[in-house]
C-alpha positions in Angstrom: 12.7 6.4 -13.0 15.8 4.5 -12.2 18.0 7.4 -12.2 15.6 9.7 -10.2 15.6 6.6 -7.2 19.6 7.0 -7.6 19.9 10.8 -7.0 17.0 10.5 -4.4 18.9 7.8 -2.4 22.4 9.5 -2.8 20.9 12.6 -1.4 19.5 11.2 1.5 22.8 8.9 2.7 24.6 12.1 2.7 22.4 13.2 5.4 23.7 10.6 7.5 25.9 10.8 9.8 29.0 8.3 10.2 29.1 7.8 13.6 25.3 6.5 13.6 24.8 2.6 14.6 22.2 0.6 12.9 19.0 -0.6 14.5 16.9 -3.0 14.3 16.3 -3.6 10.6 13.0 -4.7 10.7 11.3 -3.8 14.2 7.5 -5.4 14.9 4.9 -2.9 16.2 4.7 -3.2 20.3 2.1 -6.2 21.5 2.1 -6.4 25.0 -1.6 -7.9 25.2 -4.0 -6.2 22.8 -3.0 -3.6 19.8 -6.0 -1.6 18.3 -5.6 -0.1 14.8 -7.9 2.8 13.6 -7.5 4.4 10.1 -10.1 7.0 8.6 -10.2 9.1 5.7 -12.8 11.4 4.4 -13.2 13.9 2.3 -14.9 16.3 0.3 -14.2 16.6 -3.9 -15.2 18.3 -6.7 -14.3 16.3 -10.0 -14.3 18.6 -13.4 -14.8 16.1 -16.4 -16.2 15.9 -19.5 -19.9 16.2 -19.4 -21.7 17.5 -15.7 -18.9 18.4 -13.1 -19.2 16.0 -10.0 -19.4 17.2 -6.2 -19.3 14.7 -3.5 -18.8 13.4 0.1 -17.1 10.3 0.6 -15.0 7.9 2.9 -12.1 6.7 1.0 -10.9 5.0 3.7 -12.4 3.4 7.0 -10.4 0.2 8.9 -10.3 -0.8 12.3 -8.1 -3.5 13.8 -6.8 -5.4 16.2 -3.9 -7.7 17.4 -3.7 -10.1 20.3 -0.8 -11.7 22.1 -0.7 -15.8 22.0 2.1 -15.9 24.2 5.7 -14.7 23.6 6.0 -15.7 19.8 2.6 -15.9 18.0 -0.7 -13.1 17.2 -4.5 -13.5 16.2 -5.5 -10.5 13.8 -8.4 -9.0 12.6 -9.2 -6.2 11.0 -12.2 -4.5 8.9 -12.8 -2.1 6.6 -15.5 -0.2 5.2 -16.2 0.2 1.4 -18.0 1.3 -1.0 -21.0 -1.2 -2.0 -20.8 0.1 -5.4 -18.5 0.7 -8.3 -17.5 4.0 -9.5 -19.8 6.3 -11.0 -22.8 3.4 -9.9 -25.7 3.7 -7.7 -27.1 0.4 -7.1 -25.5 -0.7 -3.7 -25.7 -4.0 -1.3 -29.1 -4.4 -0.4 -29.5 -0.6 -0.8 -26.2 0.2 1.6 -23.5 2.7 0.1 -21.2 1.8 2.0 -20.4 -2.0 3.9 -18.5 -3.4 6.1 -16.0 -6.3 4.9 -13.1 -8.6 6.5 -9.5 -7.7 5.2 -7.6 -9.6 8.0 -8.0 -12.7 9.7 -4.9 -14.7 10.6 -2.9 -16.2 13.3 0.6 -15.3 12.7 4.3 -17.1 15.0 7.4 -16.0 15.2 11.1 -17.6 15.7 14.3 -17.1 15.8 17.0 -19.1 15.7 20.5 -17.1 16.2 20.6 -14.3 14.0 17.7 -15.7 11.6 13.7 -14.9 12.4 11.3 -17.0 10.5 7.6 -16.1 11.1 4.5 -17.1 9.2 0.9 -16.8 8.9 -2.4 -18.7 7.6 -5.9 -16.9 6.8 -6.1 -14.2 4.8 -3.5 -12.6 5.0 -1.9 -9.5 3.6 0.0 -9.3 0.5 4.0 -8.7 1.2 4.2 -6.4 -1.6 1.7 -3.7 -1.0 2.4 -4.3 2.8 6.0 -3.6 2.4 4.7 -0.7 0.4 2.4 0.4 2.7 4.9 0.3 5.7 6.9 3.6 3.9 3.4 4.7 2.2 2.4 8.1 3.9 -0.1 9.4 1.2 -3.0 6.5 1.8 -5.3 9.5 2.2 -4.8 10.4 -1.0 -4.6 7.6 -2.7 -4.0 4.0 -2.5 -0.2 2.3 -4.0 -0.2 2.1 -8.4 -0.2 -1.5 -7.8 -3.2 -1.9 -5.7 -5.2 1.1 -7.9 -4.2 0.2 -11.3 -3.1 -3.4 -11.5 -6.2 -4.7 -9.3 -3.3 -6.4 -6.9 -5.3 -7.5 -3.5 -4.1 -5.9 -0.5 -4.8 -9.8 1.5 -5.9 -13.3 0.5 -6.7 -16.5 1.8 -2.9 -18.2 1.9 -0.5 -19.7 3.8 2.5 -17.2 4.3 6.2 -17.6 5.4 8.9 -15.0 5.9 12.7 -15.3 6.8 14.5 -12.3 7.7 18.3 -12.3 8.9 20.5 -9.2 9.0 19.3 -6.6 6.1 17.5 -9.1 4.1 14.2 -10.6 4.0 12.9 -13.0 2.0 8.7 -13.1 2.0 7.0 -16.1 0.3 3.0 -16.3 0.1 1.2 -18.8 -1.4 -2.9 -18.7 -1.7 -6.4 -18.4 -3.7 -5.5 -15.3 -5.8 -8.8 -13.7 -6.0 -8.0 -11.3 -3.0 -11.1 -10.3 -1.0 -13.9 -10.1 -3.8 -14.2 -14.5 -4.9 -13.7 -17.4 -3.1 -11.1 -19.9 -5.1 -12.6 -20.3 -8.8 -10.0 -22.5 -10.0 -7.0 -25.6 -8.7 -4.5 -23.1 -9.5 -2.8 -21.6 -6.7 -0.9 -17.5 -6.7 2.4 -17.3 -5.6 4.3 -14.6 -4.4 7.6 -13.9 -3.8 9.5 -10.7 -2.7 12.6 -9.9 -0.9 13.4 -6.8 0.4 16.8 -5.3 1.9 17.5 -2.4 4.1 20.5 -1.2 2.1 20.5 1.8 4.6 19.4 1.2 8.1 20.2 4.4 10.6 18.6 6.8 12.8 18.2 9.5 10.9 18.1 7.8 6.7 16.4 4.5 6.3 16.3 2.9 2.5 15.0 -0.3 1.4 15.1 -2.0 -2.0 12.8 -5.2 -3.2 11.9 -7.5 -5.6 8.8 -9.3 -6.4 7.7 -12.0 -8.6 4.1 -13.1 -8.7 2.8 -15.8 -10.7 -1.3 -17.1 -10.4 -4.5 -17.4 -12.4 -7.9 -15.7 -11.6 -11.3 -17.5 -12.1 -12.8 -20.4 -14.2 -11.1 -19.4 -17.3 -7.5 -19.3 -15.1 -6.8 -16.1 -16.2 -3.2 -15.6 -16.0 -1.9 -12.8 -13.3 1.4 -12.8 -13.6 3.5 -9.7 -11.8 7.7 -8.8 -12.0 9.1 -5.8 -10.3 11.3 -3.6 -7.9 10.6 -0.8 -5.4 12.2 1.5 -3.3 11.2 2.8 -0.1 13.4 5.9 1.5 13.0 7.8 4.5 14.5 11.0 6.9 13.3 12.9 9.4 12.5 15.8 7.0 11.9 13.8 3.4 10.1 10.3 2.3 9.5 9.0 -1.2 9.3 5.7 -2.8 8.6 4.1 -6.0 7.9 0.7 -8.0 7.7 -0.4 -11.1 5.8 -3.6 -12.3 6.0 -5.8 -15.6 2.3 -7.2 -16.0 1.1 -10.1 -18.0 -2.7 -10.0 -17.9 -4.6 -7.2 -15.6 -8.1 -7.9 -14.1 -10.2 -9.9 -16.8 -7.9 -9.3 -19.7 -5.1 -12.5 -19.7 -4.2 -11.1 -23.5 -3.5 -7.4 -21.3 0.2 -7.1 -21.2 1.6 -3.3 -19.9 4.4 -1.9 -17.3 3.4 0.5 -14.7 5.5 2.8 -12.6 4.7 5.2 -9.9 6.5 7.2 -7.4 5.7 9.6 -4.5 7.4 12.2 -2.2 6.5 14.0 0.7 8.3 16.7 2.3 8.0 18.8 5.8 8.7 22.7 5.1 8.0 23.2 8.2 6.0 21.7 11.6 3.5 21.3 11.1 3.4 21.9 7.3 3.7 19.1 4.6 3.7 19.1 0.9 3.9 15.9 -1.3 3.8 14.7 -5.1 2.8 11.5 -6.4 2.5 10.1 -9.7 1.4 6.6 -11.5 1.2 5.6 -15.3 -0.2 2.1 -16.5 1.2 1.6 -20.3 -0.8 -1.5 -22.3 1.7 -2.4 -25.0 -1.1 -3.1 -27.7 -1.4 1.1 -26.9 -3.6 2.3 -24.4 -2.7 4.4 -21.0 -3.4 5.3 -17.5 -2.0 8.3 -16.0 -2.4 10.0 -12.5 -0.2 13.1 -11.2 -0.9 15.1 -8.1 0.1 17.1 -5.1 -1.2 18.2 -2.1 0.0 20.3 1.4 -0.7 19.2 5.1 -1.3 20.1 8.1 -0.4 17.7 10.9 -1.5 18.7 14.6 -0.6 15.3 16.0 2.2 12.8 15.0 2.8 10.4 18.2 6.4 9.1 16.8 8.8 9.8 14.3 10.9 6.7 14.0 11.7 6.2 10.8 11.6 2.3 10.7 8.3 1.4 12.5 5.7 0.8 10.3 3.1 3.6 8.9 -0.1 1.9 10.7 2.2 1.8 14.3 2.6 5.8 14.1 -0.7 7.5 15.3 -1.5 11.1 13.3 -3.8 13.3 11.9 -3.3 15.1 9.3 -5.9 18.2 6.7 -5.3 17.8 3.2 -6.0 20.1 0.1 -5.3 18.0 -2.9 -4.9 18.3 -6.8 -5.1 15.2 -8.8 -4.9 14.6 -12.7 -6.0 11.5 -14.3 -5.8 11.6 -18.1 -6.9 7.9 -19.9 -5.7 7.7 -23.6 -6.3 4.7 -26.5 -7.8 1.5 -25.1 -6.7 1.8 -20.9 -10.2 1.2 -19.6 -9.9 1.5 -15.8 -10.3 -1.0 -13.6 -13.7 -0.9 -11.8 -12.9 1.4 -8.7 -10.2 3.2 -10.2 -9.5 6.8 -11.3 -12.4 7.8 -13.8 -11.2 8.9 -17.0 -10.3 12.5 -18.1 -10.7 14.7 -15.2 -8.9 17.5 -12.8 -10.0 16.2 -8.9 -10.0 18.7 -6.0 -10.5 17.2 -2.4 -10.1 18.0 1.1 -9.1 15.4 3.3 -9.5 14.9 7.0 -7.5 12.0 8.0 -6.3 10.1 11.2 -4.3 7.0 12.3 -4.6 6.2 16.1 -3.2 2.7 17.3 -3.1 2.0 21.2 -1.8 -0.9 23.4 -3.8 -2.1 26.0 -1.6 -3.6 28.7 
């Protein structure tokens, strides 16, 4: 893995060119009064697996959002999201909905800065910095969420108190709350911690790479299960290629404390030709008392719209749609029992995917 992120980022600083000047290293989507945020995916799969073969409709994905101005330096967010009411392969839903509608943001964010250093922070529930600083490279959320997020359980927000110092190339995130995400209120006195500091090692026009590392240390629920989390990723981007990749030491997973296992994944994405897309992904979970998780897929895209194509804004500030035709294997082996909601076991998945991201400003 580590040698694959070399060559990968090796390749794509030689596509730079020398006399490029850096940007902004870590630019904040536009707020001038009010910012909506719409992402949906849907799509349409058949699953081949051991027993009855499974057709279905679904919506992966549903999340609309919005940001607000408090004056020059501080936000109020909140965003929603739709999901499903039941676990995979179940039928009994909430009070006999499918699908529901459930709060992923709330918070009230401020930003500083004094000389060259910004310090901003946030309380409510608020995302997580590592599958947001994930996310903010991530252009495959259609087809599936990060190998963190998927495999490891890791909630994408939680109630916390969050503080973030970025000066130059480097940022250093800090986030401190509950630890049972968006499914439990608090369930025990411990409090999660999480810590992760990225850096832009390459920060131009044309090639943008960022490196991080993230400790997490917590508990979940009355027994204080332990949910502890050590890493690094790699996020890269041009105008014609992005990829990225982590890979995450974990001591307990969901409501196993004794679970200990590493997990990598990876993904790349690459236009042939506008507006024509192809991309491979891949994640394994690995217990080390035997047991594992493995995913691998590809897929080619069409995109008809793509409103920017600057490579440091975040993912969710860059409106597109894009049509998906997707092949997926998930193989399970030993004693890697799937969290609930993830991949099923054994089984080849083929899905098309209608997805679109539109954010707009409203002056």
């Amino acid at each position: 893995m580590k040698y694959l992120s070399l060559v990968l980022m090796l390749g794509l600083v030689s596509t730079a060119r020398a006399d490029e000047e850096p940007h902004d290293y870590y630019p904040q989507p536009l707020i001038e009064k009010l910012r909506l945020e719409l992402e949906t995916y849907a799509q349409a799969r058949v699953v081949a697996r051991e027993g009855d073969d499974l057709i279905d409709f679904r919506l992966d994905r549903g999340e609309l959002g919005g940001v607000t101005a408090l004056g020059p330096w501080a936000t109020a967010e909140l965003r929603v999201e739709m999901i499903r009411s039941a676990i995979e392969g179940g039928s009994l839903g909430i009070d006999g909905d499918s699908t529901v509608a459930r709060l992923k943001f709330a918070q009230v964010t401020g930003r500083y800065r004094f000389g060259q250093l910004w310090v901003d922070g946030a309380l409510g529930f608020v995302p997580d910095p590592w599958v947001r600083m994930h996310e903010d490279a991530y252009t495959l959320k259609a087809l599936s969420r990060i190998g963190s997020e998927r495999l490891l359980g890791w909630p994408t927000s939680d109630l916390a108190l969050f503080v973030r110092a970025a000066f130059g190339p480097a940022r250093l995130s800090l986030h401190v709350g509950n630890g049972e995400g968006l499914r439990f209120p608090e369930r025990n006195n411990g409090k999660t911690t999480t810590a992760v500091l990225e850096f832009a090692a390459v920060d131009f026009e044309t090639v943008r790479i960022v490196a991080a590392a993230v400790a997490r240390d917590g508990s979940l629920g009355v027994a204080s299960i332990r949910d502890r989390r050590f890493g690094g990723g790699v996020t890269a981007a041009t105008p014609w290629v992005r990829g990225g990749g982590e890979v995450v030491r974990a001591l307990g997973v969901g409501d196993r404390g004794e679970a200990e296992g590493w997990l990598a994944s990876g993904w790349a994405e690459g236009r042939i030709l506008d507006p024509l897309f192809v991309s491979a992904r891949f994640s394994t979970l690995g217990y080390d008392a035997g047991g594992r998780s493995t995913t691998i897929g590809g897929a080619i895209a069409v995109e008809p719209w793509l409103e920017s194509r600057e490579l440091a804004q975040p993912e969710r500030a860059r409106g597109r749609v894009r049509l998906w035709l997707a092949v997926d294997r998930v193989t399970t082996s030993g004693a890697a029992v799937p969290l609930p909601g993830a991949d099923p076991g054994d089984a080849t998945i083929v899905m098309l995917i209608a997805s679109a991201l539109a954010p707009t400003t409203l002056d």
